[in-house]
NUMAR-754519 format. One line per 8 residues: number of its first residue (from 1); their letters; for each residue x, y, z of C-alpha. Coordinates in nm, 2 decimals, always signed. Example, Ala and Ser with C-alpha at 12.3 -4.5 7.8 and 13.67 -1.06 7.14 Angstrom:
BEGIN
1> as> +1.23,-0.45,+0.78  +1.37,-0.11,+0.71 $
This chain:
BEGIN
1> xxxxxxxx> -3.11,-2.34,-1.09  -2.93,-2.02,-1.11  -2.54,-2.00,-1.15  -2.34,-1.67,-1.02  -1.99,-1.54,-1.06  -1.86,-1.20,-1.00  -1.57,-1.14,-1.25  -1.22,-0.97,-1.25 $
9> xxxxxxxx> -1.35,-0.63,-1.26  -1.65,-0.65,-0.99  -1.95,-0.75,-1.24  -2.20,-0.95,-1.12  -2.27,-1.26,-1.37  -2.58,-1.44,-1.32  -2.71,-1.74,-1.57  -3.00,-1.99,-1.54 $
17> xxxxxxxx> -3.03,-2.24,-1.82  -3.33,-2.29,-2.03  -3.19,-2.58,-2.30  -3.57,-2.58,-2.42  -3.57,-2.24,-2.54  -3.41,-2.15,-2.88  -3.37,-1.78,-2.76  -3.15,-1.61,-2.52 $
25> xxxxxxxx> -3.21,-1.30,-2.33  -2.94,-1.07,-2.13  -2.97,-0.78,-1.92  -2.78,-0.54,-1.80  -2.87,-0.35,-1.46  -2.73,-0.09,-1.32  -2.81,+0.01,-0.92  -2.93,+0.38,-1.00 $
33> xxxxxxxx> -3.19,+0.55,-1.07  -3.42,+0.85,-1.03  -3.43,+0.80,-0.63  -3.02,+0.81,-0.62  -3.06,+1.17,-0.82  -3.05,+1.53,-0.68  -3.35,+1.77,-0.75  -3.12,+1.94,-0.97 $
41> xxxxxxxx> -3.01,+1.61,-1.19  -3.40,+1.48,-1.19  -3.43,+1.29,-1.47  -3.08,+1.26,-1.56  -3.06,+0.85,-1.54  -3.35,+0.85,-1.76  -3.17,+1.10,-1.96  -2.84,+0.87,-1.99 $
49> xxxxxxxx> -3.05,+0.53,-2.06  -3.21,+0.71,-2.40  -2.84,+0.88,-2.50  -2.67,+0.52,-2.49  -2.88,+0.40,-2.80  -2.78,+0.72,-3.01  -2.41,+0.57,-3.09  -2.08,+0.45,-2.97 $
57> xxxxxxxx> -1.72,+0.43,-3.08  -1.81,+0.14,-3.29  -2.12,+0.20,-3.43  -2.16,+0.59,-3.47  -2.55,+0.59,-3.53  -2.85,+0.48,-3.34  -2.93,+0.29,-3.68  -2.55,+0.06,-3.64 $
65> xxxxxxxx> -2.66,-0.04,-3.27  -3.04,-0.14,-3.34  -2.95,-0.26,-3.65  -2.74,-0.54,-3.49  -3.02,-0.69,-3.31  -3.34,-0.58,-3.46  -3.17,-0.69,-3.77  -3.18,-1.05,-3.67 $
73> xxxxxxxx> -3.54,-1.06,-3.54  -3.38,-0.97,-3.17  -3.55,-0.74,-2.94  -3.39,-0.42,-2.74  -3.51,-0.22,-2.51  -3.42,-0.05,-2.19  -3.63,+0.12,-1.89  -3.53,+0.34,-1.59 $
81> xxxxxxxx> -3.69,+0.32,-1.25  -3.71,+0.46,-0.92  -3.37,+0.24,-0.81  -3.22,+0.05,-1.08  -3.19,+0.08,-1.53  -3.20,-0.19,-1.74  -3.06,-0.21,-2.04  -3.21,-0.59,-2.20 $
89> xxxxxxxx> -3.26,-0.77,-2.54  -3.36,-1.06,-2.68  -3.22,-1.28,-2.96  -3.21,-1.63,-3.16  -2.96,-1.81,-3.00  -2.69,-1.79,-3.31  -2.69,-1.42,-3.22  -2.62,-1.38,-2.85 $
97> xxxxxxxx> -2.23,-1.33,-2.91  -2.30,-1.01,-3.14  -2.61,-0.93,-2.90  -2.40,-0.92,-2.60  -2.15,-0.71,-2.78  -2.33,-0.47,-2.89  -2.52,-0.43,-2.55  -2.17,-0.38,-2.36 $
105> xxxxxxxx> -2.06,-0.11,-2.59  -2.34,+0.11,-2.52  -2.26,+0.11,-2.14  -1.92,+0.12,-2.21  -1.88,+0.34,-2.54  -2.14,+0.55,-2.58  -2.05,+0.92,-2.75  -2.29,+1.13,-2.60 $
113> xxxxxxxx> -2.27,+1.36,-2.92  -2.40,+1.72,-2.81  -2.57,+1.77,-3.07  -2.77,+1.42,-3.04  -2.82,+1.46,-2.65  -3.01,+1.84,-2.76  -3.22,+1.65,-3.02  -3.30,+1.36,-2.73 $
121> xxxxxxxx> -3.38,+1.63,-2.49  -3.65,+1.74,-2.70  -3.80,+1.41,-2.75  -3.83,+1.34,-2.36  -3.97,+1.69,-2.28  -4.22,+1.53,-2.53  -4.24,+1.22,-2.32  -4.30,+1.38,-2.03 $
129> xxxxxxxx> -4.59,+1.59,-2.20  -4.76,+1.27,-2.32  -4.75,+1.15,-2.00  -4.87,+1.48,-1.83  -5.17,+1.44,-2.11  -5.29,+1.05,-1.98  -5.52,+1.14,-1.73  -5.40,+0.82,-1.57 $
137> xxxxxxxx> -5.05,+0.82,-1.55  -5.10,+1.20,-1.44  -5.28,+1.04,-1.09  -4.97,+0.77,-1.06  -4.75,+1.07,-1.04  -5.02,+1.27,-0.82  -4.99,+0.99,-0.57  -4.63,+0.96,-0.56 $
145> xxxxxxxx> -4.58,+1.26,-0.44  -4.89,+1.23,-0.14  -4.67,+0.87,-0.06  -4.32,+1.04,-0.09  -4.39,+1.43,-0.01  -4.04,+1.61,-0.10  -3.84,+1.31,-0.20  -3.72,+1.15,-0.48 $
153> xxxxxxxx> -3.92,+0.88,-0.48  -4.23,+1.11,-0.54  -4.07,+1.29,-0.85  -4.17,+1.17,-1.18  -3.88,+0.92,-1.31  -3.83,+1.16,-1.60  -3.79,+1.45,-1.44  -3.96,+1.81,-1.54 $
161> xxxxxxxx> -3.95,+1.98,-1.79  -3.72,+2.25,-1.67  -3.45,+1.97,-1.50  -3.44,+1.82,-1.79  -3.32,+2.15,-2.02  -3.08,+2.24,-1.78  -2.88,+1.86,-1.78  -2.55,+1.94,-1.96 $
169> xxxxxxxx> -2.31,+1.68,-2.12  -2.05,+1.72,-1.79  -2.34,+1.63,-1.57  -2.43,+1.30,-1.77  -2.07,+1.19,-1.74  -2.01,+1.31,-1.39  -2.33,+1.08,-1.33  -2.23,+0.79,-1.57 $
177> xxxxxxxx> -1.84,+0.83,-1.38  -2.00,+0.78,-1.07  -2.26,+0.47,-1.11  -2.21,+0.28,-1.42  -1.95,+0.09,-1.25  -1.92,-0.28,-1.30  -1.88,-0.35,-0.95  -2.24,-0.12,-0.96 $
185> xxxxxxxx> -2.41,-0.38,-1.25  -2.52,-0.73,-1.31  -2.51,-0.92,-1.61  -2.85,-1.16,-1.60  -2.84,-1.41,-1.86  -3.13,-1.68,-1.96  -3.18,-1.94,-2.26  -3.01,-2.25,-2.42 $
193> xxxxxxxx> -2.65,-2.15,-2.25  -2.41,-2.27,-2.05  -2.27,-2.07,-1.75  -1.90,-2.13,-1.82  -1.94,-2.02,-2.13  -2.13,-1.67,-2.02  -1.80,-1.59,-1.82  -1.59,-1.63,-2.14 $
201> xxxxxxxx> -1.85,-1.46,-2.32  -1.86,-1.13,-2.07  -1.51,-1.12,-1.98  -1.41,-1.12,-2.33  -1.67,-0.76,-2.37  -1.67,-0.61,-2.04  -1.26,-0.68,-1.98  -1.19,-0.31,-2.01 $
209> xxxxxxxx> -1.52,-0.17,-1.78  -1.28,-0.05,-1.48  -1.42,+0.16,-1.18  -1.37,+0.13,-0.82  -1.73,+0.08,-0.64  -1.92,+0.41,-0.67  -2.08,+0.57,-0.34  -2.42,+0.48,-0.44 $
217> xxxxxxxx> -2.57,+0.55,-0.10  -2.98,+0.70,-0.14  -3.15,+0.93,+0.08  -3.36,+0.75,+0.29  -3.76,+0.83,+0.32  -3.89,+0.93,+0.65  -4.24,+0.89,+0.67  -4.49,+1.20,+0.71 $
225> xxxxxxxx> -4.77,+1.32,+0.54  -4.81,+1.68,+0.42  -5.11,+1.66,+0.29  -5.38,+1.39,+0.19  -5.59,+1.46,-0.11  -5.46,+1.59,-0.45  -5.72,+1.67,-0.73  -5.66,+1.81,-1.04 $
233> xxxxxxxx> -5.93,+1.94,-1.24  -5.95,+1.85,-1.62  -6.24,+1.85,-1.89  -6.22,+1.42,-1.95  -6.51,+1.23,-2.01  -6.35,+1.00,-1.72  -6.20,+1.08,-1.34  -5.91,+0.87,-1.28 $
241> xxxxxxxx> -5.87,+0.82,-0.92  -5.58,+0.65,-0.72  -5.56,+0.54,-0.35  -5.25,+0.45,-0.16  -5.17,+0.36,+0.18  -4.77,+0.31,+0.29  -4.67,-0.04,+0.23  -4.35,-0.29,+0.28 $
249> xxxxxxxx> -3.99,-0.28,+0.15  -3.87,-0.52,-0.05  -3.72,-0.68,+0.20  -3.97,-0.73,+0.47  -4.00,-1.05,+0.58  -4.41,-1.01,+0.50  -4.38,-0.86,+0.15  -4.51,-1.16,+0.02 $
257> xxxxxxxx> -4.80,-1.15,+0.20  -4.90,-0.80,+0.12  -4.84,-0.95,-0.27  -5.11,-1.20,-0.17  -5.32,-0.95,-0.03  -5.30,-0.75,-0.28  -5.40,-1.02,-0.53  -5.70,-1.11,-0.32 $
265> xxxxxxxx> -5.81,-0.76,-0.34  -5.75,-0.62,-0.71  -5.52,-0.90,-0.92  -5.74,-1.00,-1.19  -6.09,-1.05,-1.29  -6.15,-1.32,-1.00  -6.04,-1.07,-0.75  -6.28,-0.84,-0.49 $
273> xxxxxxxx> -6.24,-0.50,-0.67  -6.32,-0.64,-0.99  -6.62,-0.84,-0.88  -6.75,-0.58,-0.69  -6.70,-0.24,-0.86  -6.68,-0.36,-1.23  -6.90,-0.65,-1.22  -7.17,-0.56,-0.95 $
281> xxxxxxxx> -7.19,-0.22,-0.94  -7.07,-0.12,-1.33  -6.87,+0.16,-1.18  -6.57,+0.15,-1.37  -6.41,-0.07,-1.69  -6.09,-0.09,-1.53  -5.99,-0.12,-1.20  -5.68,-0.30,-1.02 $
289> xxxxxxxx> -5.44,-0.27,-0.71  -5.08,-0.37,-0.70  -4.83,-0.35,-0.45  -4.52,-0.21,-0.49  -4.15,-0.27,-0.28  -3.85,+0.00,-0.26  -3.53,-0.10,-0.06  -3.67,+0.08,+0.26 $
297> xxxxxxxx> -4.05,+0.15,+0.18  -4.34,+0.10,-0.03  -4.71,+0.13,-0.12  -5.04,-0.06,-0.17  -5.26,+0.13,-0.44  -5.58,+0.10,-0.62  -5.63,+0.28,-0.97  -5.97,+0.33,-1.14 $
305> xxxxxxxx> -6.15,+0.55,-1.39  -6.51,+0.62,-1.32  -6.77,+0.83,-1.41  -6.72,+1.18,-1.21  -7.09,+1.19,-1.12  -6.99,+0.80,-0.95  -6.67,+0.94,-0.81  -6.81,+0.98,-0.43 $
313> xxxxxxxx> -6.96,+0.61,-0.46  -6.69,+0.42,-0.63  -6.45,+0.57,-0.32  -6.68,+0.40,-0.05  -6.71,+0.13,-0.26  -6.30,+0.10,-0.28  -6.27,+0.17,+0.13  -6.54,-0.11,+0.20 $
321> xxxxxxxx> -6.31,-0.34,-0.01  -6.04,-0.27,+0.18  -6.16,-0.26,+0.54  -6.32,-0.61,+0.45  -5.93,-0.73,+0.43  -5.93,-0.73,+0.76  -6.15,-0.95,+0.79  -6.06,-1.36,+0.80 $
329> xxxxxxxx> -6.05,-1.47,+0.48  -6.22,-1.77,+0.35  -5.99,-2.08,+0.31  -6.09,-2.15,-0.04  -6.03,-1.76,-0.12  -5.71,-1.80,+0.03  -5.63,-2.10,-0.18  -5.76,-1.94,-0.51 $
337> xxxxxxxx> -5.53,-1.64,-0.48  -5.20,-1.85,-0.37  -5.26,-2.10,-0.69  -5.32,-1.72,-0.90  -5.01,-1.59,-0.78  -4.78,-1.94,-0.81  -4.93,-1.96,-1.20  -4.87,-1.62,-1.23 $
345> xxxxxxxx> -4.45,-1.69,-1.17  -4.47,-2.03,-1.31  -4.61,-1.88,-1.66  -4.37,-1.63,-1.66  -4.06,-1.84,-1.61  -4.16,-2.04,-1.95  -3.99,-1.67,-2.10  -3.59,-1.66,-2.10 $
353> xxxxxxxx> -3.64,-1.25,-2.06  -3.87,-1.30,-1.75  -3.64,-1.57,-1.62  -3.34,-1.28,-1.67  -3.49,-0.98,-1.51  -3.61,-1.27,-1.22  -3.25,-1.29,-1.11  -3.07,-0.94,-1.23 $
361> xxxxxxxx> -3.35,-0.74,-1.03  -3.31,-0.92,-0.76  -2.90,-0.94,-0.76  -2.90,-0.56,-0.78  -3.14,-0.45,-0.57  -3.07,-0.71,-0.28  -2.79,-0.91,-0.35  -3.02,-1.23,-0.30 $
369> xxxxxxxx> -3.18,-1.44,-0.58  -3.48,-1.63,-0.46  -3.55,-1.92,-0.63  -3.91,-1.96,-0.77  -3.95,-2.32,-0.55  -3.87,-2.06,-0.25  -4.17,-1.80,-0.33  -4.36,-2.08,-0.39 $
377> xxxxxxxx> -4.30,-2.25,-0.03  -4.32,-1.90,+0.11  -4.65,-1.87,-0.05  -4.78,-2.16,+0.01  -4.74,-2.09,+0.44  -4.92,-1.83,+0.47  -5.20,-1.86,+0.67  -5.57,-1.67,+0.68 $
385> xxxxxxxx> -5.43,-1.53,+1.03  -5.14,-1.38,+0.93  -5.29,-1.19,+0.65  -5.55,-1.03,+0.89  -5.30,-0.94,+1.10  -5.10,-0.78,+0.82  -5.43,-0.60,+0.71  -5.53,-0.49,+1.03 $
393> xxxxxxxx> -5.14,-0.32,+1.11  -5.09,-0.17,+0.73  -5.49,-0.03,+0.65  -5.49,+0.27,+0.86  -5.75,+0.54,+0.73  -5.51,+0.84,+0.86  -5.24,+0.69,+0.66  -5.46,+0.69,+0.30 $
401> xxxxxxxx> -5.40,+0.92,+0.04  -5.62,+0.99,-0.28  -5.50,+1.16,-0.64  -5.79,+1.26,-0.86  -5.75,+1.39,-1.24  -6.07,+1.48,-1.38  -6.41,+1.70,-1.42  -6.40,+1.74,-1.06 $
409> xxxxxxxx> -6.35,+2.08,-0.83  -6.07,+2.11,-0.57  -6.28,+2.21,-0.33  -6.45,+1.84,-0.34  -6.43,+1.73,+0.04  -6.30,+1.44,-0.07  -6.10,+1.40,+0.24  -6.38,+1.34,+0.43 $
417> xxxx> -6.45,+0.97,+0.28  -6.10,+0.86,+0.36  -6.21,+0.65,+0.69  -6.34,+0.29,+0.76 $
C-alpha cells in the first residue's frame, strides 16, 4: 500500500514499499506540459525538461549530473507529455540519497546557460526532424491534429521548428516561474524504503523549493471536426495509416472499459486486429490499437503499416473489426482479455519504476491513487453488456478520422470508406 504526505512547502510525497527489491526509483512530476503552452511557447516544456540535464549550481556540466547516477549503474531519464513532465531515475539502493539529490537540483538549480540552451536548441530541431522523417510517428501527429483541430493537444509535444528558434531564455524562466512549483509536483518513490524516512529524505533537498500554487488552468477542448482524412504523400516502401475516433477522459467512470475494449480489439497477438489483419489476411507486420485518456478528452486509435496497393482493404478490414465490437462479446473472450489486462498491471508492479510512475501519474494528474486491487475489482465487473453499450455510444463512423503517410495521392477518396 501506498503512503502520502504533502510537506511544508506544498510537495506532494508519495512512497510504496517494495522490501524485496534492491533498487529504488523516484520521480519527479510536474503538472505541465505541451497542452498548458501558448502557440507561441509550443515546445517550450519540452524545451525546459532537456535544458535541466545541461548543469546546475552544483554540478556545472551535463557530465557532473549524469555522472552521479549513471556512475553507479543508476538510470535517468525524463519525458514530457501532453499534461504532465517527468523527471525519473533509477538506482541501487546505497545510492538513492545522492540520486535524490542530484534529481532536486536540476528542478531547482538548473543554469540555463545561453549558450547551452542555443546548442540544445539545435539538437531538438533535430529531434523533431527525425520524427518528421518516421513515416509513423509522422501519422501519430497527423491524427492529433484530425482529433484536436487548433488545439494544443493536436500540436506535436516538441513544437516546430520555428517555435522552437524563437524560445528565449526569459521565456523558459517566465515558464519554469510559473509551473515548477512544489505545490505544482509530486515526489513518487518505490523500492526497499521506508516512508518516514522519504520525508526526511525530501525535506532535507526540496526545503528551499518555494512558490505559491501557479495558475495552471488548460484550455479546454471543444469537440468539432474540421476535416476528416489527412494524407501525406511520401516515396516509402510502406503506407502508415492511423484511425481515431474521440474517446474518454481519464476520469470517466468507463475508462476502464474502453481499456478492455481496446485490449480485446488490438492489445497483443491474441487480440482481433492481430488475428485478423496480420495473421489471416497477411496485411500488415505490425498492427495495434491503444486508448488514450486526457483530463477532459481522449481517443481510441489503430496504427498500421501496409502495403499501399492493400491500403483500401486493410481499412475495411480495420472498420469491420470495429463495428464487430458492437457486437456481444463471447464470455470466454471477455475473460481472456480481463486476465491479459490484470497480468499486464501485475507484471509491471514486480518493477520499483513502474510501481513509481503508477502513483506520481496518477497524484498529478488526478489527485487520486488507485490501488492495483481496485483496477483489478473494477476490471473484473465488467460485464459483456456494458462493453456493447460502450461500443455502440463511442464507434460512430461520422466521428472517425484517418492520417495516411505514404505512396499514396491526396486525391485518394479515402473518406468514402470511413462508415460501418
Amino acid at each position: 500500500m501506498y503512503q502520502k504526505t504533502t510537506l511544508n512547502n506544498g510537495l506532494r510525497l508519495v512512497t510504496e514499499s517494495m522490501p524485496h527489491t534492491r533498487s529504488v526509483a523516484l520521480g519527479f512530476l510536474i503538472g505541465t506540459g505541451s497542452r498548458y503552452e501558448t502557440d507561441k511557447q509550443a515546445g517550450i516544456s519540452h524545451f525546459i525538461e532537456h535544458m535541466c540535464f545541461k548543469g546546475t549550481k552544483k554540478r556545472p556540466t551535463s557530465a557532473d549530473v549524469c555522472t552521479v547516477i549513471e556512475g553507479v549503474g543508476g538510470m535517468l531519464n525524463a519525458g514530457t507529455d501532453k499534461e504532465l513532465t517527468i523527471y525519473w531515475c533509477k538506482v541501487a539502493k546505497p545510492h538513492f540519497t545522492a540520486a535524490l539529490d542530484v534529481m532536486a537540483d536540476i528542478l531547482t538549480g538548473s543554469l540555463f546557460d545561453s549558450a547551452e540552451i542555443e546548442k540544445e536548441r539545435q539538437v531538438i530541431i533535430e529531434e523533431i526532424h527525425m520524427s518528421n522523417d518516421s513515416p509513423s510517428q509522422r501519422a501519430s501527429m497527423l491524427i492529433d491534429e484530425l482529433m484536436w483541430p487548433g488545439h494544443p493537444l493536436g500540436r506535436d509535444i516538441a513544437g516546430s521548428k520555428e517555435s522552437v528558434a524563437a524560445i528565449t531564455r526569459d521565456m523558459m524562466l517566465d515558464y519554469l516561474t510559473r509551473y515548477y512549483r512544489p505545490d505544482n509536483a509530486v515526489l513518487a518513490i518505490a523500492g526497499d524504503i521506508q516512508h518516514e524516512e522519504m520525508i526526511e529524505a525530501a525535506n532535507h533537498v526540496v526545503s528551499e523549493w518555494k512558490g505559491k500554487r501557479p495558475s495552471s488552468s488548460y484550455t479546454p477542448y471543444r469537440g468539432k471536426i474540421t476535416r476528416r482524412v489527412h494524407i501525406e504523400k511520401r516515396d516509402t516502401e510502406q503506407t502508415q495509416l492511423c484511425l481515431a475516433l474521440p474517446g474518454l477522459s481519464i476520469v470517466h467512470p468507463d475508462r476502464f472499459k474502453l481499456d478492455l475494449l481496446n485490449v480485446i480489439l488490438g492489445e497483443g497477438m491474441t487480440s482481433r486486429l492481430f488475428a485478423e489483419i496480420r495473421d489471416k489476411l497477411g496485411l500488415a507486420y505490425s498492427i495495434q490499437s491503444y486508448a488514450e485518456h486526457f483530463l477532459d478528452t481522449g481517443a481510441m486509435s489503430i496504427s498500421a503499416g501496409v502495403d499501399a496497393k492493400n491500403l483500401t482493404v486493410a481499412i475495411k478490414a480495420i472498420l469491420a473489426e470495429l463495428a464487430r465490437l458492437k457486437e456481444p462479446i463471447p464470455e470466454v473472450e471477455l475473460s481472456k482479455a480481463k486476465e491479459l489486462f490484470k497480468g499486464r498491471i501485475l507484471l509491471r508492479m514486480e518493477d520499483s519504476r513502474s510501481v513509481s510512475g503508477w502513483l506520481g501519474g496518477q497524484e498529478i494528474l488526478t489527485g487520486r491513487i488507485l490501488t492495483v486491487d481496485e483496477v483489478i475489482e473494477t476490471i473484473e465487473a465488467i460485464t459483456t453488456a456494458e462493453l456493447q453499450q460502450l461500443a455502440k455510444k463511442l464507434l460512430m463512423a461520422e466521428q472517425m478520422r484517418l492520417a495516411v503517410v505514404g505512396p499514396i495521392s491526396p486525391d485518394e477518396p479515402l473518406e468514402d470508406l470511413l462508415k460501418f
